[in-house]
C-alpha positions as CSV (number, residue, x, y, z in Angstrom):
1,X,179.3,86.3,73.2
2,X,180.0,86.1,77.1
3,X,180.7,89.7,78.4
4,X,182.5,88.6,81.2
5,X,183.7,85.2,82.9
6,X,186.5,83.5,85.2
7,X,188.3,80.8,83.7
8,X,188.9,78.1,86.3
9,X,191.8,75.7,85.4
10,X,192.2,72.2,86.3
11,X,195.1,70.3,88.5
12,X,197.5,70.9,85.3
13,X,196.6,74.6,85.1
14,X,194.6,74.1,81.9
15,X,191.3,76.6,81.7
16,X,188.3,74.1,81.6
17,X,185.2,76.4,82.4
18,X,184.1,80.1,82.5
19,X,182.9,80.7,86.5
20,X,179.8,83.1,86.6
21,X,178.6,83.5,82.7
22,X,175.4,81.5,83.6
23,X,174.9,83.3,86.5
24,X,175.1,86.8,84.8
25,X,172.7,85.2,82.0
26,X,170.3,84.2,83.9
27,X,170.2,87.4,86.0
28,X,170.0,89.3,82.8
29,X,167.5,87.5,81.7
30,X,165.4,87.7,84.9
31,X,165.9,91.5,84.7
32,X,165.2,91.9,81.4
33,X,161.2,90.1,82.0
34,X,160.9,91.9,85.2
35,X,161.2,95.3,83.1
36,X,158.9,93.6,80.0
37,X,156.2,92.9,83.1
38,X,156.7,96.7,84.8
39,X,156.4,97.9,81.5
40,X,152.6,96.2,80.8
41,X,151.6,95.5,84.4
42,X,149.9,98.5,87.1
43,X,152.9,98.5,90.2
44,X,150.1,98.4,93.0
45,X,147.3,95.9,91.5
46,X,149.9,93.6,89.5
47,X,146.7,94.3,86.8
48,X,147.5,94.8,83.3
49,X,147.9,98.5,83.0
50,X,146.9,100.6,79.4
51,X,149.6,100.0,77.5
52,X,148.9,95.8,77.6
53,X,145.0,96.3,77.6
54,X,145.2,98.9,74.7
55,X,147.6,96.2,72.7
56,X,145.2,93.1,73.6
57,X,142.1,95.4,72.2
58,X,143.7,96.2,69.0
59,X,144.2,91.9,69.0
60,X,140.2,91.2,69.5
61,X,139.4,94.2,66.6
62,X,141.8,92.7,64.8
63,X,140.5,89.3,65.1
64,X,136.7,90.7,64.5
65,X,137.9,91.7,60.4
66,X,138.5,87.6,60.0
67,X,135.4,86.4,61.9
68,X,132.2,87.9,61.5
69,X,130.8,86.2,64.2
70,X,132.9,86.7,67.2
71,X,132.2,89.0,70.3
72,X,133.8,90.8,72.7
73,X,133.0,93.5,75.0
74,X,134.7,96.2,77.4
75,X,133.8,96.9,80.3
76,X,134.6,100.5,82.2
77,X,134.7,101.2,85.8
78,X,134.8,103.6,88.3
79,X,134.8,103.9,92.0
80,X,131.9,105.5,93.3
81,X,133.1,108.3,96.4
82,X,136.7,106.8,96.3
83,X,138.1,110.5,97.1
84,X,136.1,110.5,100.0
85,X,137.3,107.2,101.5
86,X,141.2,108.7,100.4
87,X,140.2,111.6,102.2
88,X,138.9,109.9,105.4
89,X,140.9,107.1,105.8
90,X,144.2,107.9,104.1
91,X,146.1,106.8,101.0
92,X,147.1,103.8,102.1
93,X,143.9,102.3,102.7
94,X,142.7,103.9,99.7
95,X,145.3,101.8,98.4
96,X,144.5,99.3,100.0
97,X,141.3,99.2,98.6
98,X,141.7,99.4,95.1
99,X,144.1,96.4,95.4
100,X,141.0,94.5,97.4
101,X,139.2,95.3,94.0
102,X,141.2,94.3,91.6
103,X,141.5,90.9,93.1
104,X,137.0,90.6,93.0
105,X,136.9,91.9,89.6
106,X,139.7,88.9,88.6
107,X,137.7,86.7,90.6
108,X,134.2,87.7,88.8
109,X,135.2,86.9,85.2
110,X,137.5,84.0,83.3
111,X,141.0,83.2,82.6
112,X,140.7,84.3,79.5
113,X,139.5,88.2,79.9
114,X,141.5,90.6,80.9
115,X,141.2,92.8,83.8
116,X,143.3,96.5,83.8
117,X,143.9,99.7,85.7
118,X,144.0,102.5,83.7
119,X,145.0,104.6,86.7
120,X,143.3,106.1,89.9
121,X,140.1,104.7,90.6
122,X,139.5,103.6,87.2
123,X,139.8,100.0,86.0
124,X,138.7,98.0,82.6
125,X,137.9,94.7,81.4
126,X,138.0,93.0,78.3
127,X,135.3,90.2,78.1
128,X,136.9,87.7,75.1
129,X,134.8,85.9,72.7
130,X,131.5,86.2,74.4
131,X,127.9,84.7,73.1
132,X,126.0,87.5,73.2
133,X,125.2,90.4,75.4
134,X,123.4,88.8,78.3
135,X,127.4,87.8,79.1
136,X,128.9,91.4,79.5
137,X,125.7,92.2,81.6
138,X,125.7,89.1,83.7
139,X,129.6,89.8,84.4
140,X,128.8,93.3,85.1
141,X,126.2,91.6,87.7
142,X,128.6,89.7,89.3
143,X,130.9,92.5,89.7
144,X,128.6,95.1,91.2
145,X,127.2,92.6,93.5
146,X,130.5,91.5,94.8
147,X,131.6,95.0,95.4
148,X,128.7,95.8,96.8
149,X,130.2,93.8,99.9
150,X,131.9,95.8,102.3
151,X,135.9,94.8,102.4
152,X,137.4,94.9,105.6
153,X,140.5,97.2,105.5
154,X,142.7,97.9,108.2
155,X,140.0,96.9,110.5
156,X,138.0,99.7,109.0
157,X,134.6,98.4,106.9
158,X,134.8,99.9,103.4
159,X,131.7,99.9,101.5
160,X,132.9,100.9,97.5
161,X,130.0,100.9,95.1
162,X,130.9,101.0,91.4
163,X,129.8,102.7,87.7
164,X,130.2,100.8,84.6
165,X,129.5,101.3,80.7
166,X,129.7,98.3,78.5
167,X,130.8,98.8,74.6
168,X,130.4,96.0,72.7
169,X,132.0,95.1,69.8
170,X,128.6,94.3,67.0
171,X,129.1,98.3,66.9
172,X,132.1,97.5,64.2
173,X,134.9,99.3,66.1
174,X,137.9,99.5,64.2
175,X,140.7,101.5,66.3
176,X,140.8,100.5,70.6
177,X,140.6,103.8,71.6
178,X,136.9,104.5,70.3
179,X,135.5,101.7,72.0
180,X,137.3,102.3,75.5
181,X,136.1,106.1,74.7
182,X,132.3,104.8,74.2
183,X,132.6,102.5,77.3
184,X,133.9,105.4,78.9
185,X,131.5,108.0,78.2
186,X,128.5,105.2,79.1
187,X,130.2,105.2,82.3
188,X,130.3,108.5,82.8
189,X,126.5,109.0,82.2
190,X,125.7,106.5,84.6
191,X,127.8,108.4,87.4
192,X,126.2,111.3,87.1
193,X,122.6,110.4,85.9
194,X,121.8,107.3,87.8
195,X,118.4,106.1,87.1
196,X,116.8,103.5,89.9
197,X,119.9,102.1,91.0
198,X,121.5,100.8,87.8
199,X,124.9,100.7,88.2
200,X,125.7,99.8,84.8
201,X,124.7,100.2,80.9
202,X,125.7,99.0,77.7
203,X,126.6,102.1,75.2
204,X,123.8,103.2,72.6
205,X,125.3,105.1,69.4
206,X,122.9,107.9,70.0
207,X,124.8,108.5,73.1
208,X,128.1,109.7,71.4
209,X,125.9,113.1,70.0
210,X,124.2,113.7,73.1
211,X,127.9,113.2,74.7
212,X,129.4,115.6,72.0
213,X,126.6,118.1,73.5
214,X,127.5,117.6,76.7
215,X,130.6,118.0,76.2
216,X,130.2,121.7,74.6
217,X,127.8,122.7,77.3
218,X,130.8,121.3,79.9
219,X,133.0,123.6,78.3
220,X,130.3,126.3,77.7
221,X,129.8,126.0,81.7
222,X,133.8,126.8,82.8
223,X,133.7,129.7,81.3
224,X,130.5,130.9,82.4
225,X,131.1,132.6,85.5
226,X,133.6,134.6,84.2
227,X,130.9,135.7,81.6
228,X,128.5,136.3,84.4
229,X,125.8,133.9,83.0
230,X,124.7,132.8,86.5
231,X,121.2,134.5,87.8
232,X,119.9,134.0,90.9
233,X,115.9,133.2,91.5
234,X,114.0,133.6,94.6
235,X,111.0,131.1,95.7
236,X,109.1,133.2,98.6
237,X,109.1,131.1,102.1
238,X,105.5,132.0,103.6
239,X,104.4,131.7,107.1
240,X,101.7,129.3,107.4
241,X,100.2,131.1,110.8
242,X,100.7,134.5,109.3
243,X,100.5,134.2,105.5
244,X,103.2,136.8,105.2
245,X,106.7,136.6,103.6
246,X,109.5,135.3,105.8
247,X,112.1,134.4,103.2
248,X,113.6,133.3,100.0
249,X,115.2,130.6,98.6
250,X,118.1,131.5,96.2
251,X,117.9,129.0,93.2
252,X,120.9,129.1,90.4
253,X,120.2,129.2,87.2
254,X,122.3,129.5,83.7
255,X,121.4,132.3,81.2
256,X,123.4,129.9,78.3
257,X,124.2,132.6,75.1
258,X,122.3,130.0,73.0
259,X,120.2,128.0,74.9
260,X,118.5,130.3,77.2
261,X,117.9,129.3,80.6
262,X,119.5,126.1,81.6
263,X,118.4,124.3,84.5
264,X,120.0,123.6,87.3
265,X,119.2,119.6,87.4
266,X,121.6,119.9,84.2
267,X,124.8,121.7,85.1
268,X,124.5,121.1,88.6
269,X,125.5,117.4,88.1
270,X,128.5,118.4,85.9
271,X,130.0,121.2,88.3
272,X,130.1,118.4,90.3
273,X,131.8,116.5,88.4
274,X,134.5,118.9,87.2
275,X,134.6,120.4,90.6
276,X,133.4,123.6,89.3
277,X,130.6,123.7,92.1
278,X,133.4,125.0,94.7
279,X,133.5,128.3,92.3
280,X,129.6,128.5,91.6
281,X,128.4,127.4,95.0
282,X,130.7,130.3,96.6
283,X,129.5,132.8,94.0
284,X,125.7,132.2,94.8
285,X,126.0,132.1,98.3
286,X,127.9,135.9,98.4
287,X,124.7,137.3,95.5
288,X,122.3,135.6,97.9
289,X,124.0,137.8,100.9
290,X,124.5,140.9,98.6
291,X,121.1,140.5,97.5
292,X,119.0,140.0,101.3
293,X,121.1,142.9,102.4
294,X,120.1,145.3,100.1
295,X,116.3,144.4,100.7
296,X,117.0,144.9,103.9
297,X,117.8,148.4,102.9
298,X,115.3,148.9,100.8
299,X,112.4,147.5,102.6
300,X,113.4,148.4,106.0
301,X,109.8,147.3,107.1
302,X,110.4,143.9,106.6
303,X,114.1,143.0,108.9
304,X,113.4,139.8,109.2
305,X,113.4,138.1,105.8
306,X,116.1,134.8,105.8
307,X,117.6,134.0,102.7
308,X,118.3,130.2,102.1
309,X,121.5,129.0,99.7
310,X,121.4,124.8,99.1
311,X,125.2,123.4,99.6
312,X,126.6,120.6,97.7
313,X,127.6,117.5,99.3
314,X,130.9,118.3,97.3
315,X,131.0,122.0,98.8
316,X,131.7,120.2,101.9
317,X,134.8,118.3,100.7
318,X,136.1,122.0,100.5
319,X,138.7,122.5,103.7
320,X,137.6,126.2,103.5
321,X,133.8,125.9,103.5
322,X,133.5,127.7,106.5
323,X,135.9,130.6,106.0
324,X,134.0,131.1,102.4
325,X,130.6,131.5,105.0
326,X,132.2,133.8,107.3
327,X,133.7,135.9,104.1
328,X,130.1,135.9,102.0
329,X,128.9,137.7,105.2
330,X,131.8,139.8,105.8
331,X,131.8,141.5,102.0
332,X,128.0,142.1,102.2
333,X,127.3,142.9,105.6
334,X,124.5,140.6,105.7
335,X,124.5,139.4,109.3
336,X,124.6,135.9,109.6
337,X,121.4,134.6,111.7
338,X,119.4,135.9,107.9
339,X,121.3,133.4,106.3
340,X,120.2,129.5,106.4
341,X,122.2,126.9,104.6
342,X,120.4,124.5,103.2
343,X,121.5,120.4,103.0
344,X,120.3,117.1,101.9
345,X,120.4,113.8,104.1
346,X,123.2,112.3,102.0
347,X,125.4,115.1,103.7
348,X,125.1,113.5,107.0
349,X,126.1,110.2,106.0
350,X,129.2,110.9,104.2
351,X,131.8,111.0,107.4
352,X,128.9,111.7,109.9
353,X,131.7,113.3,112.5
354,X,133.3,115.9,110.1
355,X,130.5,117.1,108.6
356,X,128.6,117.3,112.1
357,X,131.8,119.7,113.4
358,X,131.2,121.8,110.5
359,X,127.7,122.2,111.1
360,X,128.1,123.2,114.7
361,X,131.1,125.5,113.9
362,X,128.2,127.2,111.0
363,X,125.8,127.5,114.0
364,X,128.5,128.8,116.1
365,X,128.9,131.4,113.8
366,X,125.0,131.9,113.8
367,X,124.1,130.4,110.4
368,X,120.6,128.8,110.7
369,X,120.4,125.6,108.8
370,X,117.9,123.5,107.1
371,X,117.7,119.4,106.1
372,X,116.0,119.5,102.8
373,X,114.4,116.9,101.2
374,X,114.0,115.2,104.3
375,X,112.4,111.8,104.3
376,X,113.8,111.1,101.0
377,X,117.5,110.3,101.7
378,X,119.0,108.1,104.2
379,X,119.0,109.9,107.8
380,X,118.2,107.5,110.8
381,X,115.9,108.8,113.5
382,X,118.3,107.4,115.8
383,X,121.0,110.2,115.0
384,X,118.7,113.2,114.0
385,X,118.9,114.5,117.4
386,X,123.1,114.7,117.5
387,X,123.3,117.4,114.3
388,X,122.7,121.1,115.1
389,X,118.9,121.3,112.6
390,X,117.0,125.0,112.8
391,X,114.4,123.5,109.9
392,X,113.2,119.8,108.3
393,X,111.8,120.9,104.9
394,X,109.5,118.4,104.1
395,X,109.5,117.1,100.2
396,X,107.2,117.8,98.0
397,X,106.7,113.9,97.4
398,X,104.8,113.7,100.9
399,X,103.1,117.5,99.9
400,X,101.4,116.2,96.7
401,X,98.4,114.0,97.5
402,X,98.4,115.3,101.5
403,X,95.0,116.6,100.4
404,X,93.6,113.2,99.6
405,X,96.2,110.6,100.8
406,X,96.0,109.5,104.5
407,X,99.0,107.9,104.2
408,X,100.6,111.1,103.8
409,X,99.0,113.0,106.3
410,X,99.9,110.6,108.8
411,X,103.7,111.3,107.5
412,X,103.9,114.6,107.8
413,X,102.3,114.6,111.5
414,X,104.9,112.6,112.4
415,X,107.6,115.0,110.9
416,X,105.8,117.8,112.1
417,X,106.0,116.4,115.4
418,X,109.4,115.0,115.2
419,X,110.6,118.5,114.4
420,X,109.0,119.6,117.7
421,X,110.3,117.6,120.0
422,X,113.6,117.8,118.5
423,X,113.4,122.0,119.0
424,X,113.3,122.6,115.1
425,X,110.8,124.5,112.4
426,X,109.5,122.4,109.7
427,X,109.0,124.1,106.0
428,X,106.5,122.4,103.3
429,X,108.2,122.1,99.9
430,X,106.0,121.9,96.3
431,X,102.5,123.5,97.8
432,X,100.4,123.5,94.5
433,X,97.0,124.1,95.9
434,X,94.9,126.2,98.6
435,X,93.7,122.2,100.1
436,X,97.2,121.4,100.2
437,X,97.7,124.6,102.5
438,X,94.9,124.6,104.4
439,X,96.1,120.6,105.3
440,X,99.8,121.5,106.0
441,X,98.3,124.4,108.2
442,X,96.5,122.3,110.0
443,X,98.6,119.8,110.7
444,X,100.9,122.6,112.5
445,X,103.4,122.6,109.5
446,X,105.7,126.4,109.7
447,X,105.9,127.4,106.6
448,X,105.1,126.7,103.0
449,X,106.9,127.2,99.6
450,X,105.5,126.2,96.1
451,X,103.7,127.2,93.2
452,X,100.3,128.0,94.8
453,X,102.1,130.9,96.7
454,X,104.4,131.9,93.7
455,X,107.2,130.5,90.9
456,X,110.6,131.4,91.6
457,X,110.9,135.3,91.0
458,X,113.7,137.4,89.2
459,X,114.9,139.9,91.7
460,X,112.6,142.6,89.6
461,X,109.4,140.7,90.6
462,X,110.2,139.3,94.0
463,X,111.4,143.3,94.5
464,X,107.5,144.3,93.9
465,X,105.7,141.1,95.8
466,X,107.4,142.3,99.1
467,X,106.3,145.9,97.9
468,X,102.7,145.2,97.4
469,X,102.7,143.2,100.5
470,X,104.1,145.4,102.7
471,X,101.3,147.6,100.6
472,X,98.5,145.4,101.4
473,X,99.5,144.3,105.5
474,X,99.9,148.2,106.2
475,X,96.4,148.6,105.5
476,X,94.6,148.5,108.5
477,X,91.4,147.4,106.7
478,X,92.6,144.2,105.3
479,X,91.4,140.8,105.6
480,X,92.7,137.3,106.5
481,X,96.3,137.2,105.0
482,X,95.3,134.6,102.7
483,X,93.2,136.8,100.6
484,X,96.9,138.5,99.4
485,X,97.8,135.0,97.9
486,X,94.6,134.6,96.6
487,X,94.8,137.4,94.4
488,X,98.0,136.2,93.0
């Protein structure tokens, strides 16, 4: 039935047509696909958004009860550092971006799959009725080389590397959502536990417990602050021309209710992730203060022990990383030329000219700070000079075999002497043997940390090394400062 109409008549007055029914028909019509296509479609991609990807899943599941031998597979994917380019460049090129990306990952698969944004950074494809595995990972191929390309934006050049976890459907899936959750999850893992550069991998069942775990030690790990689980150790920095103590470096660790200690290289990554590092990484650095100060007090003999805290590159996402600094020092008194901050290379690459004005605003304040890691990461000679560096700590990769490997001595000589020129200290990381300390100390290294010197320490027995070396220095009768080590 029309709902509305003119009736037109003819030269005798007689009604022969209805004016505008087609016209409201058609625009109804129009109006009514537009809202199907909003309703299934992502407004800034024009990809299919959940709802349509979740309904064509359930289709290809559905399909895989009537045909034993067809295939399909999802694919997950996430942005790698997409908050930082949004933080850097601004929402709409962010925007920008994830448009640019849409239109390569349609471009790097057929007609026939589907390609979605589930939201955010995050997008999905559905790879229909493939052969056999080798297709899902030759399509994840093609799309991390393709992204790997940098997309000029805006005039800006955007390099946007991705994560992926592939699910395929020989697991037996019968409900969409645990496959996209598998897919998911594989993703995940590959995020935070890249291994060689792989940018992608295809979900193993034995995954899903190992997820379940680390899914209870993620929620074990927010409230674990609050419990005061966290313990601070303390590696003893030693002087390679004096052999005596000058510093520590606080390392975190977890003191799990069930699991005992957890190590750092496991819930580090996943404060990361959840952005729980902002709360742990301000916590360690005010015990690492609190703790220097009151050695201070008690060992009054020794004034000019440094403590060293390691920042995340996420800590420095934080707009109030510096007043955190300034109010670690404030509470505990500790004044601030004891404290060094340490960093890794990857720091200085991530928006070079931010972080470098927070680095000289940490030295204005009279923080010392040391590159750690260094010759592992990505820092260019050609911009060392330009970031305000008290210390290169040199990694323990280059320390282990610098007793027998020429290659390595010739490395370190050239760090050493980098370091000179360039006004900074230079600290050897992962000393294991008396050869390996003779060899640094020869080669003019600073300083030395590692095993052969000492394990990190509980306050209790870091407490009693600086005792019994005070003890042993104060004696007037003592021999090179080596033979203190040596006894250890």
């Amino acid at each position: 039935m029309l709902v509305r109409g003119l009736a037109v008549g003819d030269s005798t007055g007689k009604p022969q047509r209805l004016a505008g029914s087609q016209t409201d028909i058609t625009e109804k019509k129009a109006a009514e696909a537009q809202l199907r296509y909003d309703s299934c479609h992502d407004s800034l991609t024009g990809l299919a958004n959940r709802r349509l990807f979740m309904e064509r899943l359930e289709e290809v599941i559905a399909r895989t009860a009537d045909d034993k031998n067809y295939l399909f597979a999802v694919l997950f994917l996430d942005l790698d550092r997409f908050k930082v380019i949004n933080d850097t460049l601004g929402h709409k090129i962010g925007d920008r971006l994830l448009v640019a990306v849409a239109r390569t990952l349609e471009s790097c698969v057929r007609p026939e799959d589907t390609v979605a944004r589930l939201g955010g950074d995050e997008f999905t494809v559905l790879l229909d009725n493939i052969k056999g595995i080798d297709n899902a990972t030759q399509a994840a191929e093609r799309i991390q080389n393709q992204l790997a390309l940098p997309f000029n934006i805006g005039g800006n050049e955007v390099f946007s590397t991705v994560s992926m976890g592939i699910a395929l459907s020989s697991t037996g899936y019968k409900q969409a959502e645990d496959i996209l959750r598998d897919a998911d999850m594989t993703m995940y893992g590959v995020k935070n536990h890249r291994n060689g550069g792989q940018y992608y991998q295809i979900f193993d069942p034995t995954l899903h417990s190992k997820a379940m775990g680390m899914l209870q030690l993620e929620n074990d790990l927010r409230g674990a602050l609050g419990r005061q689980e966290f313990v601070l150790c303390y590696q003893p920095i030693v002087s390679l021309k004096s052999f005596r103590i000058v510093g520590f470096e606080a390392l975190i660790r977890w003191q799990h209710k069930e699991l005992g200690l957890v190590s750092p290289v496991q819930f580090i990554p996943m404060a990361e992730a959840t952005g729980l590092i902002n709360a742990i990484g301000y916590w360690t650095l005010e015990e690492a203060c609190r703790q220097l100060k009151f050695w201070q007090k008690q060992f009054p003999g020794k004034p000019s022990l440094t403590v060293s805290v390691n920042l995340s590159t996420k800590q420095f996402t934080q707009t109030d990383l510096l007043n955190q600094i300034e109010k670690a020092l404030q509470i505990t008194g500790l004044e601030s030329r004891f404290l060094k901050l340490e960093i890794t290379e990857s720091v200085l690459v991530e928006n070079a000219d931010r972080v470098n004005a927070m680095l000289v605003k940490m030295r204005q304040m009279g923080v010392r700070l040391s590159l750690d890691d260094f010759g592992t990461g990505y820092s260019s000679l050609s911009y060392m000079h330009s970031f305000p560096i008290d210390t290169l700590k040199i990694d323990r990769s280059f320390v282990n075999g610098v007793d027998t490997e020429l290659g390595k001595i010739e490395i370190i000589r050239t760090v050493v002497g980098l370091a000179w020129n360039l006004g900074m200290d230079t600290i050897a990381e992962g000393v294991e043997t008396k050869t390996q300390m003779y060899q640094l100390k020869s080669l003019k290294c600073n300083s030395a940390q590692g095993y052969y010197f000492s394990r990190p320490l509980d306050v209790k027995a870091a407490e009693a090394l600086i005792a019994q070396e005070r003890e042993y220095f104060s004696n007037p009768n003592k021999l090179e400062g080596l033979e203190f080590w040596a006894r250890k």
